[in-house]
C-alpha positions in Angstrom: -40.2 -9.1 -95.5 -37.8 -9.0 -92.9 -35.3 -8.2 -94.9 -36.8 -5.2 -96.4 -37.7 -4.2 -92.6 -33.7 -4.8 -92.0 -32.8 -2.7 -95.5 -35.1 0.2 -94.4 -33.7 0.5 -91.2 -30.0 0.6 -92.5 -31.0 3.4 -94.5 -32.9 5.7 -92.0 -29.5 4.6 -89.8 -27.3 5.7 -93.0 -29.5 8.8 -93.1 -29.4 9.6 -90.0 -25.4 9.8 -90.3 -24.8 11.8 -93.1 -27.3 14.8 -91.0 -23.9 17.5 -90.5 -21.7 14.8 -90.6 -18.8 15.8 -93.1 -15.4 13.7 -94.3 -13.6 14.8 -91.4 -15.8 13.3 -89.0 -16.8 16.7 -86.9 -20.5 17.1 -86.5 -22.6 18.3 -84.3 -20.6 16.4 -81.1 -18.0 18.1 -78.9 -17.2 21.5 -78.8 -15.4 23.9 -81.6 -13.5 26.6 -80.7 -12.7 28.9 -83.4 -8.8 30.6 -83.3 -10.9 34.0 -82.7 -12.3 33.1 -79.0 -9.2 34.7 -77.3 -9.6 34.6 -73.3 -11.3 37.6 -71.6 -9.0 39.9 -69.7 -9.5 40.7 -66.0 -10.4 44.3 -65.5 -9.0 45.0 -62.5 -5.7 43.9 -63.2 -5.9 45.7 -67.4 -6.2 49.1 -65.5 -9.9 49.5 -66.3 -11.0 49.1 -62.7 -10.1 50.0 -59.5 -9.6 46.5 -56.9 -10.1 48.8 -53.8 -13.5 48.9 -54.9 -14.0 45.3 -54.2 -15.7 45.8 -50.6 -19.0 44.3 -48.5 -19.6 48.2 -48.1 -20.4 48.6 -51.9 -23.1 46.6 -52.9 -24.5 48.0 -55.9 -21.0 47.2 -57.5 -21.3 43.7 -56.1 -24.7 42.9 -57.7 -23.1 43.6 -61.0 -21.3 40.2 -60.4 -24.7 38.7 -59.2 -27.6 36.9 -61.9 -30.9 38.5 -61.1 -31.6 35.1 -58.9 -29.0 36.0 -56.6 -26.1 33.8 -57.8 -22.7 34.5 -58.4 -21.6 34.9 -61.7 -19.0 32.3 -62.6 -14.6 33.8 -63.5 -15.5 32.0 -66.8 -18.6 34.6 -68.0 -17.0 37.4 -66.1 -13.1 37.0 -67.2 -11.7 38.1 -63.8 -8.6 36.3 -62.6 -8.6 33.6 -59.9 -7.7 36.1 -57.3 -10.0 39.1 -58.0 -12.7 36.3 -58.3 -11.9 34.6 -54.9 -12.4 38.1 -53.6 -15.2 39.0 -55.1 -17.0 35.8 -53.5 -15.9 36.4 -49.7 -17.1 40.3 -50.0 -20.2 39.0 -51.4 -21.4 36.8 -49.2 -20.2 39.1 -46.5 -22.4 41.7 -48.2 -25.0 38.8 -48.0 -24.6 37.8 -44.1 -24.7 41.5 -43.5 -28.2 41.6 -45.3 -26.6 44.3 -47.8 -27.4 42.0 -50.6 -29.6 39.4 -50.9 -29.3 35.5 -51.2 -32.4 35.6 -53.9 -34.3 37.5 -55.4 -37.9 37.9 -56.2 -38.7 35.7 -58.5 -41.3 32.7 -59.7 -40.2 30.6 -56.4 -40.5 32.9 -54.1 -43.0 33.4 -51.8 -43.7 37.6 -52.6 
């Protein structure tokens, strides 16, 4: 009995394996990136956007870099370079000391 127990379990576990696995061992693990995903381009450097408008003064621009919970949107989602991005965070939250912005929103947490 126990080794039908240990014979049934071997299969499940054999089973269980061959779920997406294929003969060149990829799977479901790790991350694929496809030769397509090219990396985004900054728009203020391409042209399409002008980096003077990058100010604490114009915060309905800002919040278009902000999630609807108030965060900053990561240079990863957004595609702007490391320097457009580090400027885009210090005019924020001066937009957000200055009460021009928020630091939340209203939403489930909040108390509104």
């Amino acid at each position: 009995m126990a080794k039908e127990m240990s014979e049934k379990k071997e299969s499940r576990y054999n089973d269980d394996m061959d779920d997406g696995m294929d003969e060149g061992g990829g799977g479901r693990r790790g991350r694929r990136f496809s030769s397509s995903n090219r990396k985004k381009a900054c728009r203020f450097t391409a042209g399409e956007e002008d980096a003077a408008n990058i100010s604490y003064k114009n915060p309905k621009f800002l919040s278009s870099f902000m999630t609807e919970h108030g965060k900053i949107v990561p240079r990863r989602v957004t595609g702007n370079c490391a320097q457009i991005q580090r400027k885009l965070t210090t005019e924020i939250k001066r937009a957000r000391n200055l009460a021009l912005l928020g630091f939340t929103s209203i939403g489930p947490n909040s108390n509104y």
